[in-house]
Structures are given as structure tokens and as C-alpha cells.
C-alpha positions as CSV (number, residue, x, y, z in Angstrom):
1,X,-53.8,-26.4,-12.7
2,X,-53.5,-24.7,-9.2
3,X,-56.8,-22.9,-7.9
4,X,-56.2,-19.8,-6.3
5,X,-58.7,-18.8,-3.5
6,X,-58.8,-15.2,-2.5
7,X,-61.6,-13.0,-1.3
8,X,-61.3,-10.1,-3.6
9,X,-59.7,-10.3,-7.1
10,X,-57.7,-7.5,-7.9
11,X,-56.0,-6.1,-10.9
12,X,-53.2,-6.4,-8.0
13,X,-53.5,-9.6,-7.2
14,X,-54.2,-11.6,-10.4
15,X,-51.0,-9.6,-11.7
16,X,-48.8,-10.6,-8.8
17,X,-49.8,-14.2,-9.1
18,X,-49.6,-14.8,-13.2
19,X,-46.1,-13.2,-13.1
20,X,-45.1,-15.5,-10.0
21,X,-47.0,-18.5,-11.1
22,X,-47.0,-18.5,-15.0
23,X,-43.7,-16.1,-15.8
24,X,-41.7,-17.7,-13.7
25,X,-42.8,-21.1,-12.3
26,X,-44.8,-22.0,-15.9
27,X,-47.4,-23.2,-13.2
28,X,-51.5,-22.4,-14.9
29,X,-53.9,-20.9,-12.2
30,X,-57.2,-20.1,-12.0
31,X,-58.5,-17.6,-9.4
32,X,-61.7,-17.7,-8.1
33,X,-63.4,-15.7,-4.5
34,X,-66.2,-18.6,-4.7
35,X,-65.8,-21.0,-1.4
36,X,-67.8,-23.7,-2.7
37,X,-65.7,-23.9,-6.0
38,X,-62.8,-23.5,-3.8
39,X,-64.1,-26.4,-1.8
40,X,-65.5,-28.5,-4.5
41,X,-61.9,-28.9,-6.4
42,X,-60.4,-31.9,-6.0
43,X,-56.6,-31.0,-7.7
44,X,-53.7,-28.9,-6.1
45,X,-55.3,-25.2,-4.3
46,X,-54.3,-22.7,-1.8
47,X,-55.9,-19.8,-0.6
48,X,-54.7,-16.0,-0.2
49,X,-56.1,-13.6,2.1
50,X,-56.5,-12.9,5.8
51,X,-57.4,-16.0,7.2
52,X,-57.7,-19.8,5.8
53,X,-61.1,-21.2,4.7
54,X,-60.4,-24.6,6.3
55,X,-57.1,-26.4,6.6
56,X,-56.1,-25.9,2.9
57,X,-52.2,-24.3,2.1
58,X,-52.6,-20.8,2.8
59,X,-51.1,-17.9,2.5
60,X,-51.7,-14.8,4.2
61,X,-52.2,-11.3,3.0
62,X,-50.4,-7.9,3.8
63,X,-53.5,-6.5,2.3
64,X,-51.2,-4.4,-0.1
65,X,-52.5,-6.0,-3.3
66,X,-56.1,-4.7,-2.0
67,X,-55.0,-1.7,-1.8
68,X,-55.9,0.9,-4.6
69,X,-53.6,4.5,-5.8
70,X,-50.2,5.6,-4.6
71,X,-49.5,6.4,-0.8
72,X,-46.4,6.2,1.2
73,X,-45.7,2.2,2.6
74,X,-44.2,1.5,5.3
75,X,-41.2,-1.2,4.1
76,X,-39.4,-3.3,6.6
77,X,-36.9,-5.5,4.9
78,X,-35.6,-8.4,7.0
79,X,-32.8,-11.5,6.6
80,X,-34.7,-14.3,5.0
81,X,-32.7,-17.3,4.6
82,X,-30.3,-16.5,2.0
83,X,-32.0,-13.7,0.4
84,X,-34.3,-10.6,1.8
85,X,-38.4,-9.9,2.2
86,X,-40.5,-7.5,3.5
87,X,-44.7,-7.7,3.6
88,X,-44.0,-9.8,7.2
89,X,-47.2,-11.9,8.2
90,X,-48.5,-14.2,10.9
91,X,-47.3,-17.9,11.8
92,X,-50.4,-19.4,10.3
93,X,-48.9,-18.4,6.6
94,X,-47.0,-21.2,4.9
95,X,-44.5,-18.5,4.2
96,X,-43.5,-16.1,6.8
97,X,-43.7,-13.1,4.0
98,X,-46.6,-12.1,1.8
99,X,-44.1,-12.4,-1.6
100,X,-46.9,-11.8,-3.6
101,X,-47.3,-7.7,-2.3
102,X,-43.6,-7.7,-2.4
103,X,-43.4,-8.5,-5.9
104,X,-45.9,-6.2,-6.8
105,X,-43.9,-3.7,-4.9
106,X,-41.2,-4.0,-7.0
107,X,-42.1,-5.2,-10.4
108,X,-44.6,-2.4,-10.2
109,X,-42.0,-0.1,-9.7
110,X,-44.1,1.4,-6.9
111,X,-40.7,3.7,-5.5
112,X,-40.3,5.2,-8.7
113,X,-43.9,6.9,-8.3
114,X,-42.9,8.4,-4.6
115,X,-40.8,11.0,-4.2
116,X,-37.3,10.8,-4.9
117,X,-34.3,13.0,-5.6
118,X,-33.3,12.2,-9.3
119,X,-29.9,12.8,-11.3
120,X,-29.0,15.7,-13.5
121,X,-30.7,13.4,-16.8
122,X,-34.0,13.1,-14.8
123,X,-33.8,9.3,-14.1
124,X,-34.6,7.4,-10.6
125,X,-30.9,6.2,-9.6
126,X,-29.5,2.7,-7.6
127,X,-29.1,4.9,-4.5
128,X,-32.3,5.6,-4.4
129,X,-34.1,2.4,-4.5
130,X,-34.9,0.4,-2.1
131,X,-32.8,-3.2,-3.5
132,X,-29.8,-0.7,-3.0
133,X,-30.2,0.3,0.4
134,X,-31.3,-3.0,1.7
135,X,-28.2,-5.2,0.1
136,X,-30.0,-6.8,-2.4
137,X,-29.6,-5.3,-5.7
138,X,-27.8,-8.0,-7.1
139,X,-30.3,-11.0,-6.4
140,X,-33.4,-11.3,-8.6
141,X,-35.3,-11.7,-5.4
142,X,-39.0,-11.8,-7.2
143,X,-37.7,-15.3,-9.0
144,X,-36.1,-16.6,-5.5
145,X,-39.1,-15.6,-3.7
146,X,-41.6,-17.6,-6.6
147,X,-39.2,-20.7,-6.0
148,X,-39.7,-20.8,-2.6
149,X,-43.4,-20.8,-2.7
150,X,-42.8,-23.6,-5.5
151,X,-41.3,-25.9,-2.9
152,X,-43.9,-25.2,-0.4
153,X,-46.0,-26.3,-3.3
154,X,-43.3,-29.1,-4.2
155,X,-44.2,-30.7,-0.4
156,X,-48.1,-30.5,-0.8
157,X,-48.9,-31.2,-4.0
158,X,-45.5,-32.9,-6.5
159,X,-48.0,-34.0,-8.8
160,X,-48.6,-30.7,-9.7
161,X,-45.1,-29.7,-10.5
162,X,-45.0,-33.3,-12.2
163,X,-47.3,-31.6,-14.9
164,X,-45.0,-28.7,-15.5
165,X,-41.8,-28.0,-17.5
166,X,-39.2,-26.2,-15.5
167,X,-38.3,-22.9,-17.3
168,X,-34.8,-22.9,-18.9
169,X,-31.8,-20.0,-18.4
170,X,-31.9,-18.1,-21.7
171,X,-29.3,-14.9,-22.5
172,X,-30.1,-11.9,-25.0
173,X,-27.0,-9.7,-25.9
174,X,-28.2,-6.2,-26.5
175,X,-25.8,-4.0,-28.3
176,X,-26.4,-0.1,-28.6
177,X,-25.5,1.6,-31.8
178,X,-25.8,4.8,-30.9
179,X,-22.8,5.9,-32.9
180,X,-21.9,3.5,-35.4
181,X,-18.9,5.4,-36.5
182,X,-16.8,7.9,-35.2
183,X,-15.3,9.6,-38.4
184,X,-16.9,7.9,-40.9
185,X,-20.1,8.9,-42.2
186,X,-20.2,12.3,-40.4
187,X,-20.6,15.3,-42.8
188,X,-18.5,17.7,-44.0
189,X,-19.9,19.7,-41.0
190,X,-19.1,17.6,-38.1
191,X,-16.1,16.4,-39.9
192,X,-14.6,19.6,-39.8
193,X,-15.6,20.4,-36.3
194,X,-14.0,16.7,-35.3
195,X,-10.5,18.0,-36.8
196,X,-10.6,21.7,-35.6
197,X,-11.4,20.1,-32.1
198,X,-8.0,17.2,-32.5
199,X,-5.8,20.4,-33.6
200,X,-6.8,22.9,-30.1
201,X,-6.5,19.6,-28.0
202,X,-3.2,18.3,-29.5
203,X,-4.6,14.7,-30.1
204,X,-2.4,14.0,-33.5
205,X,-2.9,10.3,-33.6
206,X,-6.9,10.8,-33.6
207,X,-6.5,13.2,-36.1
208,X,-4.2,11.0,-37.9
209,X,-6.5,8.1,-37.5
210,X,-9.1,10.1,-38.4
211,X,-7.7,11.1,-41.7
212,X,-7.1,7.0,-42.7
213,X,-10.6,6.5,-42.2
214,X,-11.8,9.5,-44.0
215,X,-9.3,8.4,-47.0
216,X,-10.4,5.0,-46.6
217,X,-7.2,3.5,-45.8
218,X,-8.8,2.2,-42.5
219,X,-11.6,1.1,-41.4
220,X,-13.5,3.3,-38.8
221,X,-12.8,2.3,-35.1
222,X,-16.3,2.0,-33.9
223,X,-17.2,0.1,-37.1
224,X,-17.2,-4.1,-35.1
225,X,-20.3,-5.2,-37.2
226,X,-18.3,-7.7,-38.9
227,X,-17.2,-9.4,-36.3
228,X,-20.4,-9.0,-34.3
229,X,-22.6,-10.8,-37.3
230,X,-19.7,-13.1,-38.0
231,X,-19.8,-13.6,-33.8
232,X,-23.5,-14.4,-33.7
233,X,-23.1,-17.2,-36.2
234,X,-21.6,-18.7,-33.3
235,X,-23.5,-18.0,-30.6
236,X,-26.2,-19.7,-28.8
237,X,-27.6,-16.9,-27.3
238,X,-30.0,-14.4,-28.9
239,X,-28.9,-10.8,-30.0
240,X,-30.8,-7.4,-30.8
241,X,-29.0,-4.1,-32.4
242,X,-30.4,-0.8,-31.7
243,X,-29.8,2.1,-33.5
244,X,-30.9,5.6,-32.7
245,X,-32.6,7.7,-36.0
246,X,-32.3,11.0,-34.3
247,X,-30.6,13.6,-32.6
248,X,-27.5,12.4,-29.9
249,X,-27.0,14.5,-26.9
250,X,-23.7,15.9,-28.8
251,X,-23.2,17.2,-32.4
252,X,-20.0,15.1,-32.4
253,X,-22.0,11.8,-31.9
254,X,-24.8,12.7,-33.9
255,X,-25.4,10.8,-37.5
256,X,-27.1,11.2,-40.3
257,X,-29.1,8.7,-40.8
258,X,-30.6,9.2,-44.2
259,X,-27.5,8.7,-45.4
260,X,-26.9,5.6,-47.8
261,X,-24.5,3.8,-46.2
262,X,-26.0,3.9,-42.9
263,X,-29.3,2.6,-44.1
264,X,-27.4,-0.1,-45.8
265,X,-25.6,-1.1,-42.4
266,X,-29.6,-1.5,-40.5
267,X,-30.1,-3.8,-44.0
268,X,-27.2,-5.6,-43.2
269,X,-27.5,-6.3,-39.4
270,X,-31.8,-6.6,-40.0
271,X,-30.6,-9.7,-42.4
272,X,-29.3,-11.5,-39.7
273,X,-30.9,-10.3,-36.5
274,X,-33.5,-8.0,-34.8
275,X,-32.8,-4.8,-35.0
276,X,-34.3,-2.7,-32.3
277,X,-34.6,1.5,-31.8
278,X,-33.1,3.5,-29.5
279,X,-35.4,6.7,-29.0
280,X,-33.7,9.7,-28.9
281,X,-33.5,11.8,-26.0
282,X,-35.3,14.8,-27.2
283,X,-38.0,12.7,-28.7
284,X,-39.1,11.3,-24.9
285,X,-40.7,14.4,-24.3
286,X,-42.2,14.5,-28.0
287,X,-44.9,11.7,-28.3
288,X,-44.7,13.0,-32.4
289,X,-41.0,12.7,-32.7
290,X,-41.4,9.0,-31.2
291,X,-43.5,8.2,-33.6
292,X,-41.3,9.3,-36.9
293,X,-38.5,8.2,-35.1
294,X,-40.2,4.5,-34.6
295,X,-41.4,5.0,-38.6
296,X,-38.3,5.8,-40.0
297,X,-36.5,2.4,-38.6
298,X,-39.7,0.7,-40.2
299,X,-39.0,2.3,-43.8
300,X,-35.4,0.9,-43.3
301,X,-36.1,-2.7,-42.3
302,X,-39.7,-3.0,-44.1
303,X,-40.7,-4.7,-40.7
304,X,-42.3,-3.2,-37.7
305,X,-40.5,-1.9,-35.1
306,X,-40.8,-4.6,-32.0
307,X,-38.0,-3.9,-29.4
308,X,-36.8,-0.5,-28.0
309,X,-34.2,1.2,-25.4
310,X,-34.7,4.7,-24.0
311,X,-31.3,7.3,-24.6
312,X,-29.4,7.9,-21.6
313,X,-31.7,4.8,-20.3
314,X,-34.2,7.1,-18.9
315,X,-37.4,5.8,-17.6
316,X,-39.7,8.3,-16.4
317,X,-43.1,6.5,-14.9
318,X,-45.9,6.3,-16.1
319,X,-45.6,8.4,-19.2
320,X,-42.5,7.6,-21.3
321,X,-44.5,3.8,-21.2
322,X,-48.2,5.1,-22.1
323,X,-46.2,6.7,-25.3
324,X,-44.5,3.4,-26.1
325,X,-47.9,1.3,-25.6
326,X,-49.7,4.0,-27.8
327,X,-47.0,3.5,-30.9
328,X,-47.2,0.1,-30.7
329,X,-43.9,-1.0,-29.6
330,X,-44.1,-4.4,-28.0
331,X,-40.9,-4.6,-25.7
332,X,-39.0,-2.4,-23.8
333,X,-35.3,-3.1,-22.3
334,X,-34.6,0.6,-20.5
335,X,-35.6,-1.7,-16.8
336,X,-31.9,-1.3,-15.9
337,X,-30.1,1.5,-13.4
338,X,-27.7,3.7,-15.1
339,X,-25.3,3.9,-12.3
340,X,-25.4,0.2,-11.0
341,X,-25.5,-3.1,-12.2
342,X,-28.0,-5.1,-10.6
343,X,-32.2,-6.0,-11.0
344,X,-34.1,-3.0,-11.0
345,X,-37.6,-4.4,-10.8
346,X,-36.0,-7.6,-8.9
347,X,-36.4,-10.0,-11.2
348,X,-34.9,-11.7,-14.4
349,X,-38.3,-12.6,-15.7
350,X,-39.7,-9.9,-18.4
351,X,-43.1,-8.7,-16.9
352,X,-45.6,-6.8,-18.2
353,X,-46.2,-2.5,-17.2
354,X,-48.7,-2.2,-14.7
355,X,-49.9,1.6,-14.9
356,X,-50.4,2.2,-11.5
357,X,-52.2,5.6,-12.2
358,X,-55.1,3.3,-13.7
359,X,-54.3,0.2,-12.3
360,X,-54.3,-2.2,-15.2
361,X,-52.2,-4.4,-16.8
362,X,-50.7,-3.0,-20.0
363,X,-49.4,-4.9,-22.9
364,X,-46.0,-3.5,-23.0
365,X,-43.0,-6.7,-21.7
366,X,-40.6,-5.0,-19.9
367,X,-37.6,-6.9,-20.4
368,X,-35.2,-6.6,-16.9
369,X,-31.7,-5.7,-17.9
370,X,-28.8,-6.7,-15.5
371,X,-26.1,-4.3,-16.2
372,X,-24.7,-2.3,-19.1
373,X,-20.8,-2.0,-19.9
374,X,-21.0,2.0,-19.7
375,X,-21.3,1.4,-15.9
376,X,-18.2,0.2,-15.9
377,X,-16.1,2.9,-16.7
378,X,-16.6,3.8,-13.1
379,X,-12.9,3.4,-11.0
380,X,-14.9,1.3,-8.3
381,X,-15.6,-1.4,-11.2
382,X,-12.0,-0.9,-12.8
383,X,-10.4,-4.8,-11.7
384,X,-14.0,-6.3,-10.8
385,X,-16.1,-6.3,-14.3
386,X,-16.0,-9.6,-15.4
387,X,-16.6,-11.1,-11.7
388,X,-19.8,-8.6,-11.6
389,X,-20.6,-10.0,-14.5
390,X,-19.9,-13.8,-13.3
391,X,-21.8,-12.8,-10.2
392,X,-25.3,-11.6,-12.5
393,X,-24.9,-14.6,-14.5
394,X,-24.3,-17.1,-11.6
395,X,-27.6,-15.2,-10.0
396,X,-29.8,-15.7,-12.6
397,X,-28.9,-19.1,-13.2
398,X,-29.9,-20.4,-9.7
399,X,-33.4,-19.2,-11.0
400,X,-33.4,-20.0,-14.3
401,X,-33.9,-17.2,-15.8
402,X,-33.3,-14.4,-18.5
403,X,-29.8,-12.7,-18.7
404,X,-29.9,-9.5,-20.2
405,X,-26.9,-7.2,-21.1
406,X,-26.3,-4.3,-22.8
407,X,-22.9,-3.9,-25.4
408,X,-21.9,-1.2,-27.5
409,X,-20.5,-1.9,-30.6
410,X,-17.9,0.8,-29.0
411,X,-16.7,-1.9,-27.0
412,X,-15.5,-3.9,-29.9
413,X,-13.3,-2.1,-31.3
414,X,-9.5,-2.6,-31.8
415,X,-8.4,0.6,-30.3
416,X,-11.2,-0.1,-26.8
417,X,-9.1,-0.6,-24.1
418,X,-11.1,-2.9,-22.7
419,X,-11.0,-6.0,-24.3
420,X,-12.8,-7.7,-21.6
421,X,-15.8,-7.2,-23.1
422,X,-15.0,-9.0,-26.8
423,X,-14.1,-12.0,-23.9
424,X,-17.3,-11.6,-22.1
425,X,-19.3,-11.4,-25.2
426,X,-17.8,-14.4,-27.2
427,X,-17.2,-16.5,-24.6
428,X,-18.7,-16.4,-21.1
429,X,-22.4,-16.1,-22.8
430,X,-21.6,-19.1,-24.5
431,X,-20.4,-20.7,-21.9
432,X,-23.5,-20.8,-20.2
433,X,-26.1,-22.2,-22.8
């Protein structure tokens, strides 16, 4: 075990250290702001705060981690070897950054709480954040800051590191059901509105296609679940479906989800994976609607709801998370930028919500999410998406940790133009487990 010593023990500060030290590193601490236990152990310690005890490792505090509420912080990011920090301190530090208020900074999502300019959806965008307009949006730089303080630790004390089991790279494949088909399964309603609407616009061959499907002499486009089960009997990496039980943003997405077929697809996909929920957009703002939303899933599968995703991927801090925490969903996987691929919170490590309102450590794991293929419809990503992708993986790799994507079962379909991402999917996940 390493002992911590700090003068003050903060919701801050023992939340900064167990994400660094346990989440990452799998190193077990204890803390402790008594000098003559401190002085008294005889195994692997370090101190934190303003100045050393003795001549023990230390390093020094920013004082951020002391600090209590939300106020405007002065962030200075500069070059540090082949990543970036901010949270400078003195010479006498064993690192010249306190990584431990910078990670705080960001896993807390401490920007999101400041004022910001948001898009037209309401969510905080790449361009806004700080990891965007310092360069460093696509390195996990909370896990390559932790394993730098793990090889100052390496040189004092290697029997320590001896003791613990080095943390493995692990990928989840999320895929977003949002709209599981896109003629089947509709209603007469939206059915007719979907043919009125190929007629004024002159698209024949969807209408066309739309008709086999209907008449059940095709199979509906966005219907890949086949080949995604038959897929993950393949893979080595682990998968979670999400559906979405109520209203889409458009009547032509939206489904009908008491319908029998669509509860028997959720039966089908629950049989061989997790199946997750995506809350609709109109129930963020509707604790109540969350709630049926997150019960109706549960009547489906028989089996409590574990995993969710925002719509749109909105996160709006702190409250959308209280709601979550307060239905008794477990993990969330909306800690991802809508516009940009890249790590959000800087890491690749799920972490825990820290309500900054209240200061405490919640129970919700956030689970960090490195890009989405929706992104990638933009032209700036049109010849570059599987070497973004090759870069994310190669990134969290060097730290060993947990690759997060999210698919659509849109993206698997015969008629997508992009078969890049059946490649991706299939292969290059595999490739690196």
C-alpha cells in the first residue's frame, strides 16, 4: 500500500488520488493528515501539500483540491514532455505540475459549470473546452499524467509496483438503436407520411425500396442485428445495444415501441448482450418521463436497467446526472463531444460524478467515450476516419486503457455508404485484444 500524507483531506483530494492511484494505476492508498503515522510507516509514502514534512517524495499542491464551490481559475497550459499540464509548482515537487488539481479539473468537468456559449441542442461543445483549445483533445492526458507519477514512484519505491498488476487495454462497442428500422415497423401513420414525403421529393428508389420492405420481400435497411449478434460471437471485445422507448426528435424516426416485434428484437439482442437505454430527449427535462422510460426497458428485458446514453448526447451538469443517480441507473456513456472526437473528461478510465454543487462523490461511473461515427459525417473527417480512429486506439493503448465507441446499427447496413465502419467494427477492435 502507498500512504498518502496531506494536511487537509478533501472530498477533492481523496477523489483525485483513488481515480489516479486505484482507477488507473490499480495502486491501494491510504491517506492520512497524521505526521507521526506518516513518520511511523515503514512501506512506500509521499506527501502532498505545500511543503515536505522531511525528505520523503513529495509532491506539492496548487491548493486547488482545497479549494471549495465554483469560481473562475486561472489555467495556464504549458508543453510537458510529450503531452500538456497546467497546476505549475515549485522545484522542490517531484513533478513539476500538481496532476492531481489538474485531473480534478477535468474529470470534474469543472469548465462545463462556467460560463460558456452552448449549441442550438443546449450541449457544451469541443470548441469550447479547454483540451480543444490547448491541442490536446486527443490524448487521455489524466492516464499519461497518473503514469508519470507511477515512474517517479517506479524509481523510489519498485517494490511497490512489484505488488501490483498493471491494468490491461479493454474495448466496449456501443451501438445506438435509435431507429431500428426505417420502413418497417412504422405505423400506418408514419408510413403514409414516409411515402407522401418520397413522391413531393422524387426519391423513387426509396419509395421503391420502401414498398419491398413493407411487402416483406426485403429486409429493412437499418435492420444489421443479425450480423451484429452473429459479429459479437466473434469478438473479443465487449458490446452494449441501446434503444430509445420514447419520442425521437422527428415523427419520421420515431417508433413504436409497444409494438410486438420490437419488443421481441430487445428479447433477442438482451439474450446475447446488455442492452442499455437511450433517454429520450424530451424526457431530460422530465425526471417522471425518465423514470417510465427507464421502467419500460425493464418490463422488456425482466432485468434492471444498468447502462444509459443521453439523446443528441446531451450532458447538461449537474442535473441531467442527479436524475440518473436518483433512478438508479448505474453507468452513464454520454462523456463524449458531439462535434469532436477526442476525451472529454481527459481520460480513458471510467470515473465516478463528482457533484460539484455539493462536493461529494456520487455513485454514478461515467464511462469516457472517444468518438462516435455521427461525427464523421463532417467533410473535414471525409478521407481521415479510420486513421482518427487508429489514432484514439493507438492513444489509449499507450495507457492501457478503456476504448469506447459509439456505432449505430445505421452504419451496418447494406445500402450505408460507408462501409468503413462494418471494417472498423469487425476488425480493427479485434485486432487490438
Amino acid at each position: 500500500m502507498l500512504l498518502i500524507y496531506t494536511p487537509k483531506i478533501t472530498p477533492r483530494v481523496e477523489y483525485s488520488f483513488k481515480h489516479i492511484c486505484k482507477r488507473i494505476l490499480n495502486i491501494e492508498i491510504g491517506l492520512t493528515n497524521d505526521e507521526n503515522d506518516f513518520r511511523s510507516y515503514e512501506g512506500a509514502k509521499i506527501s502532498y501539500g505545500k511543503k515536505p514534512l522531511d525528505a520523503e517524495v513529495f509532491f506539492q499542491s496548487a491548493g486547488f483540491l482545497e479549494q471549495q464551490g465554483i469560481e473562475t481559475v486561472e489555467i495556464i497550459v504549458k508543453p510537458w514532455e510529450e503531452t500538456f499540464c497546467f497546476f505549475s509548482v515549485s522545484q522542490i515537487s517531484s513533478l513539476p505540475f500538481d496532476i492531481f488539481s489538474a485531473s480534478f479539473y477535468m474529470l470534474s468537468r469543472y469548465e462545463e459549470y462556467l460560463p460558456h456559449v452552448k449549441d442550438e441542442k443546449g450541449r457544451f461543445t469541443a470548441v469550447e473546452s479547454l483540451a480543444h483549445k490547448e491541442g490536446f483533445l486527443m490524448q487521455p492526458v489524466v492516464d499519461i499524467w497518473a503514469y508519470k507519477f507511477r515512474n517517479v514512484l517506479l524509481a523510489h519505491f519498485p517494490e511497490l509496483l512489484l505488488e501490483t498488476k498493471p491494468k490491461e487495454m479493454s474495448i466496449t462497442s456501443l451501438i445506438e438503436a435509435s431507429e431500428p428500422f426505417i420502413y418497417a415497423q412504422k405505423g400506418i401513420f408514419r408510413t403514409i407520411v414516409g411515402v407522401l414525403t418520397d413522391l413531393l421529393n422524387g426519391k423513387f428508389r426509396k419509395l421503391l425500396t420502401r414498398t419491398k420492405v413493407i411487402l416483406r420481400l426485403k429486409r429493412d435497411p437499418y435492420d444489421t442485428f443479425k450480423w451484429i449478434v452473429n459479429t459479437l460471437k466473434h469478438s473479443n471485445f465487449k458490446v452494449i445495444v441501446f434503444f430509445m422507448l420514447g419520442e425521437a426528435t422527428s415523427i419520421n424516426k420515431s417508433m413504436n415501441f409497444h409494438r410486438k416485434k420490437l419488443k421481441l428484437l430487445i428479447k433477442y439482442i438482451n439474450d446475447y448482450t446488455e442492452t442499455g437505454l437511450i433517454f429520450s430527449f424530451k424526457s431530460l427535462k422530465n425526471p417522471e418521463l425518465l423514470k417510465k422510460e427507464k421502467k419500460h426497458l425493464e418490463s422488456i428485458t425482466h432485468r434492471a436497467v444498468q447502462s444509459s446514453i443521453n439523446a443528441e448526447l446531451l450532458v447538461n451538469l449537474p442535473e441531467i446526472y442527479r436524475q440518473l443517480i436518483e433512478i438508479e441507473v448505474r453507468n452513464d456513456y454520454t462523456m463524449v463531444f458531439s462535434d469532436m472526437p477526442g476525451f472529454r473528461a481527459g481520460t480513458c478510465t471510467p470515473f465516478l460524478f463528482y457533484d460539484l454543487d455539493y462536493e461529494v462523490k456520487t455513485p454514478l461511473l461515467l464511462h469516457p467515450v472517444a468518438a462516435h461515427t455521427q461525427m464523421f459525417s463532417a467533410a473535414k473527417y471525409s478521407n481521415s476516419k479510420e486513421r482518427t480512429v487508429n489514432e484514439l486506439l493507438k492513444a489509449v493503448a499507450s495507457v492501457n486503457g478503456h476504448f469506447l465507441m459509439i456505432f449505430s446499427n445505421k452504419d451496418f447496413s447494406s445500402d450505408s455508404q460507408s462501409q468503413i465502419w462494418k471494417k472498423i467494427y469487425s476488425e480493427k477492435l479485434n485486432s487490438y485484444n
